[in-house]
C-alpha positions as CSV (number, residue, x, y, z in Angstrom):
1,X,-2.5,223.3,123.4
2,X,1.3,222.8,124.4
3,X,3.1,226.3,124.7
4,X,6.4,225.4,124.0
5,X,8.2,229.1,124.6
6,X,10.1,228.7,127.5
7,X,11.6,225.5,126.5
8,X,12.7,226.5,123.3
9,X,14.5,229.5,125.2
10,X,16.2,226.9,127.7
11,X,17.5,225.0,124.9
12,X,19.1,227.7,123.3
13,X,20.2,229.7,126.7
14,X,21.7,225.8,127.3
15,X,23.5,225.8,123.9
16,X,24.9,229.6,124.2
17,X,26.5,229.2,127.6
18,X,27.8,225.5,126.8
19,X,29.4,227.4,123.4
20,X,30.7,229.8,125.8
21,X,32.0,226.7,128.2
22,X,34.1,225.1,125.2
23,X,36.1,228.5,124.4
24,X,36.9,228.7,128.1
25,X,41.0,227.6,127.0
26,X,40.9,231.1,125.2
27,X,39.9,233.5,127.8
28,X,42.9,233.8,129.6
29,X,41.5,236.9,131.3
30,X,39.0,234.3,133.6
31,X,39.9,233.8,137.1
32,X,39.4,229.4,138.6
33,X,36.3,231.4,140.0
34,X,34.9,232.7,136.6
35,X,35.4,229.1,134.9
36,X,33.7,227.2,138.0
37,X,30.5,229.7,137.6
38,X,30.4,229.3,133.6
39,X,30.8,225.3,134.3
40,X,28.0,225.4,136.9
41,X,26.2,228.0,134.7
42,X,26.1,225.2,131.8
43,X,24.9,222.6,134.6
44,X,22.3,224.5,135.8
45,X,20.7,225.7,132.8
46,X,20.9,221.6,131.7
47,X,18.8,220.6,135.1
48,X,16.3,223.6,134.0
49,X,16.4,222.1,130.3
50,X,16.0,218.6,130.9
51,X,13.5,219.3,133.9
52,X,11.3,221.5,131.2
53,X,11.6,219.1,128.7
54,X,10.3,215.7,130.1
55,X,7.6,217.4,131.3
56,X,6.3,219.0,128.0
57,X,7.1,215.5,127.1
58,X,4.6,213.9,129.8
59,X,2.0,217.5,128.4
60,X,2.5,215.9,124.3
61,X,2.1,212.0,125.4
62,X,-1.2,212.7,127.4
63,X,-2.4,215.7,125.2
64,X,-1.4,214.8,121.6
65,X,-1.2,211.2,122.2
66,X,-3.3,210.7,124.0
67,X,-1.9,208.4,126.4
68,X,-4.4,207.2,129.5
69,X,-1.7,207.0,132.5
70,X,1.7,208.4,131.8
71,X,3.8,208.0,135.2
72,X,5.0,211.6,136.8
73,X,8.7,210.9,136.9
74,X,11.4,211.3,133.9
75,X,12.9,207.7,133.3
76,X,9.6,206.0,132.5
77,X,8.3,209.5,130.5
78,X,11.2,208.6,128.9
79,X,10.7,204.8,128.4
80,X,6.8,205.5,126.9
81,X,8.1,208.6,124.5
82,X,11.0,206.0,123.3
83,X,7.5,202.9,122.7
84,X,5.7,205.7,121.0
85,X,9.1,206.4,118.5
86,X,9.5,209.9,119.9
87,X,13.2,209.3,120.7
88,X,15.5,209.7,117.8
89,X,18.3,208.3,119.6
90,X,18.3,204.9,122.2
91,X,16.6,205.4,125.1
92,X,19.6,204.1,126.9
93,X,21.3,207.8,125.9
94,X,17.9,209.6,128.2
95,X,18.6,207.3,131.1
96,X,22.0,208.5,131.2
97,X,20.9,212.0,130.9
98,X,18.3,211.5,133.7
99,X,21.3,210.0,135.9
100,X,23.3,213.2,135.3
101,X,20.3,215.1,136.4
102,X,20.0,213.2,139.4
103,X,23.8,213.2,139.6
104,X,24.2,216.9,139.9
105,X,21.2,217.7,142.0
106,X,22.8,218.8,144.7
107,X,26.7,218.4,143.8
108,X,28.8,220.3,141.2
109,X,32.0,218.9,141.9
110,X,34.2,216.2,140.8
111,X,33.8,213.5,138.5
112,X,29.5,214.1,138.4
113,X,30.5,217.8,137.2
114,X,32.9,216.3,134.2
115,X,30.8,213.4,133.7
116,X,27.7,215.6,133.1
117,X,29.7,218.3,131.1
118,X,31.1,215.1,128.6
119,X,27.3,214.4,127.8
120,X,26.1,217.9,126.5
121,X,26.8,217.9,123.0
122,X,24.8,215.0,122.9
123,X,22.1,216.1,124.9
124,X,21.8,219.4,123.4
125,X,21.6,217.5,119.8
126,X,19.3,215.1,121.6
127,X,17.0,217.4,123.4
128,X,16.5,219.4,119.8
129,X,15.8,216.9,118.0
130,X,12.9,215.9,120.5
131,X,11.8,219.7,120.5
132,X,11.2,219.5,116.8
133,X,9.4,216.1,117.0
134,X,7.3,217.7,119.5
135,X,6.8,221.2,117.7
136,X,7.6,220.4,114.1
137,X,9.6,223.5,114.2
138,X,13.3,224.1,114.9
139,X,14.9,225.8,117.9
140,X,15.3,229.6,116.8
């Protein structure tokens, strides 16, 4: 049996602190510093979130699936999940999340920073509606 606990509590720990993110323009009181840590809060907790999710992904497609040989990277966990109707959305909308994880592995600056901030709506939207394909539940 899947436990899916700690990746229901990324997702919403992810959706809190990107809520907290998009009401930065009315906290006057931050410092540059504060806003850099709540932006590289929201990336982090995305790398932790999408990390945790393919592989309960890999856990459902082997376990509930039953799927012989499932590959032990994200892109083609991704690729089988989107062949087995998993994915709500096109698959081409994971690979571009799985590029912004590899993106912002080791570099929070720049364009890779904005680039992977622009795509969290959608991922978070995206990521929960794989969670409740997975769980038949709804993040709480």
């Amino acid at each position: 049996m899947i436990v899916y606990d700690k990746l229901e509590k990324s997702l919403k720990h992810l959706g809190l602190q990107f809520e907290n993110y998009q009401h930065l323009d009315e906290r006057e009181d931050l410092s540059v510093l504060d806003r850099e840590a709540i932006a590289e809060s929201v990336i982090q907790r995305f790398e932790i979130c999408y990390d945790m999710l393919w592989k309960h992904l890999k856990r459902y497609l082997v376990e509930e699936l039953g799927l012989p040989e499932v590959p032990n990277s994200p892109k083609p966990v991704f690729r089988l999940a989107a062949e087995n109707k998993l994915l709500q959305d096109n698959i081409e909308e994971w690979l571009r999340y799985a590029d912004a994880r590899i993106d912002t592995s080791h570099d929070y600056s720049g364009d890779k920073t904005e680039d992977c901030l622009e795509l969290m709506n959608a991922f978070i939207h995206d990521a929960t509606m794989l969670y409740q394909t997975l769980t038949g539940k709804a993040v709480k």
